[in-house]
N, C-alpha and C positions, 0 to 999 in steps of 0.2 A: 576400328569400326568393323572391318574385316570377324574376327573373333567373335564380337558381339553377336554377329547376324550369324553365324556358326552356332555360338550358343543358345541363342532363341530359336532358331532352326531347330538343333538336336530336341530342346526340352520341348516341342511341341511334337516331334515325331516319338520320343517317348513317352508322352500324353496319349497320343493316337493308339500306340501301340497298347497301352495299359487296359485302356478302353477295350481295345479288342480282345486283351485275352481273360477282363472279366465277361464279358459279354457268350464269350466261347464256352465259361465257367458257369456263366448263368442257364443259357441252352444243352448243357450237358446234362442239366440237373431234372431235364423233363425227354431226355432222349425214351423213354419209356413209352410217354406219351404222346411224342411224335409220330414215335413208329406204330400207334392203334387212329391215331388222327389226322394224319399224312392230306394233304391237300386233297378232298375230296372233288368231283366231279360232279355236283346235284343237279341234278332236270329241274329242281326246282327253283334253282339259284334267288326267285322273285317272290321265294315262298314268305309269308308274311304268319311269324307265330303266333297272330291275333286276329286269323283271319275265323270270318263265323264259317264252321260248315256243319251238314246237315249228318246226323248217322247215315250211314245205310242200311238197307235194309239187309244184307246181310255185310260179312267181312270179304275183302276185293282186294285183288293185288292188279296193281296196271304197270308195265313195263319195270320190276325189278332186275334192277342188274346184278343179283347174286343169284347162287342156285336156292330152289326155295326148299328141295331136301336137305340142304344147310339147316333151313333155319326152322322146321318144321321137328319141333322137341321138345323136352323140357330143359330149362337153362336152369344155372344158380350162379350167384353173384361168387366173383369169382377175387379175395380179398388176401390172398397170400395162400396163408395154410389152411384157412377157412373157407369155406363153401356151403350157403345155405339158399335153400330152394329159394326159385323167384317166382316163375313163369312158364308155364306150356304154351306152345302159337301150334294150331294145325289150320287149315284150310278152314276154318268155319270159327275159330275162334281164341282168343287171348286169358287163359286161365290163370289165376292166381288160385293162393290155398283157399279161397272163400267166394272167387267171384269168378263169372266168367263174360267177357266184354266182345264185343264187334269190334275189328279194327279195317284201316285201309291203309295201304302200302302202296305207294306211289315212288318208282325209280328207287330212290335209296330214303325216301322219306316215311315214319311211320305214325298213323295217328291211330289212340288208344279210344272209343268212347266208352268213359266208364260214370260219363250224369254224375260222379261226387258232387257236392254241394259247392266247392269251392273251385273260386275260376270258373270257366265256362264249361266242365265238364269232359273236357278232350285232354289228355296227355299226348305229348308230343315230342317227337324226335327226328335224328336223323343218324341210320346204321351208315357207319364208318367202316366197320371189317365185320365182314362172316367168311367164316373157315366152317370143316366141319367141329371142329375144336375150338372155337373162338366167337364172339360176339359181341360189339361196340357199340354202343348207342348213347350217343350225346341228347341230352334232354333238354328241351326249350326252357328248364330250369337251369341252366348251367350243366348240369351233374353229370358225369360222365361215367356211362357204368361198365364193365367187362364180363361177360357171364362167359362159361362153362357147360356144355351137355352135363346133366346129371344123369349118375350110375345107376 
C-alpha cells in the first residue's frame, strides 16, 4: 500500500512538473513581447473601445505619461530588417503619406479621427512604450505594432 501511494504521489508531481516547464517554454516563446507589453498602468482602465466620442476640434493631449518630444516625429513600422514609413504625430496632428487626422491622447490612451467609412471612424489604441527610439501601440484591433523614428 505504502509503494503504491509513493508511486501515485511521484507520477502526479512529474505531471506538475511537466506542466510547468511547457508552460515556461510556452511564455519563453513571447518574452519579446512581454518586454514592449509589460503590465501597463491605464488612467483609463474603464475605457470602453466602443464608446461614441465626438472629434475635437482640434488634436489634445490630457495628462500623458510619456514625454511628448518622444513621440512627436515620424515613425515607421518597425519589422526586422525592414522599415517602412507610417506616421508623423506633432502637436496639431496625425499624418500619414495621403491624410492628415485630429487625434487625442489621454494618459497612455490614443484615439485617431480619421471619418473612414468603416467602423465608427476613430482608430484606437493604447501606447505601451515610448522611448526616444522606440514606440508601442496596441490597437483596439488586436494588432500590436512597433515603430522606429525614421532617418
Amino acid at each position: 500500500m505504502r509503494i503504491l501511494l509513493i508511486t501515485i504521489l511521484g507520477i502526479t508531481l512529474l505531471g506538475c512538473n511537466s506542466h510547468r516547464e511547457n508552460s515556461s517554454a510556452d511564455s519563453s516563446l513571447n518574452k519579446k513581447n512581454e518586454a514592449d507589453i509589460k503590465e501597463y498602468d491605464s488612467g483609463n482602465d474603464k475605457w470602453n473601445w466602443n464608446e461614441t466620442v465626438l472629434p475635437p476640434k482640434k488634436s489634445e493631449i490630457k495628462g500623458f505619461k510619456y514625454n511628448t518630444e518622444s513621440l512627436f516625429k515620424s515613425w515607421a513600422w518597425n519589422d526586422g530588417n525592414k522599415s517602412e514609413p507610417a506616421f508623423t504625430i506633432d502637436e496639431t496632428t496625425f499624418k500619414t503619406d495621403s491624410s492628415e487626422f485630429k487625434y487625442s491622447i489621454n494618459t497612455d490612451s490614443i484615439r485617431i479621427f480619421t471619418n473612414y467609412e468603416y467602423g465608427d471612424g476613430i482608430d484606437r489604441g493604447i501606447i505601451t512604450k515610448l522611448t526616444k527610439d522606440s514606440l508601442v501601440i496596441i490597437w483596439s484591433t488586436g494588432d500590436i505594432d512597433r515603430y522606429v523614428p525614421t532617418k
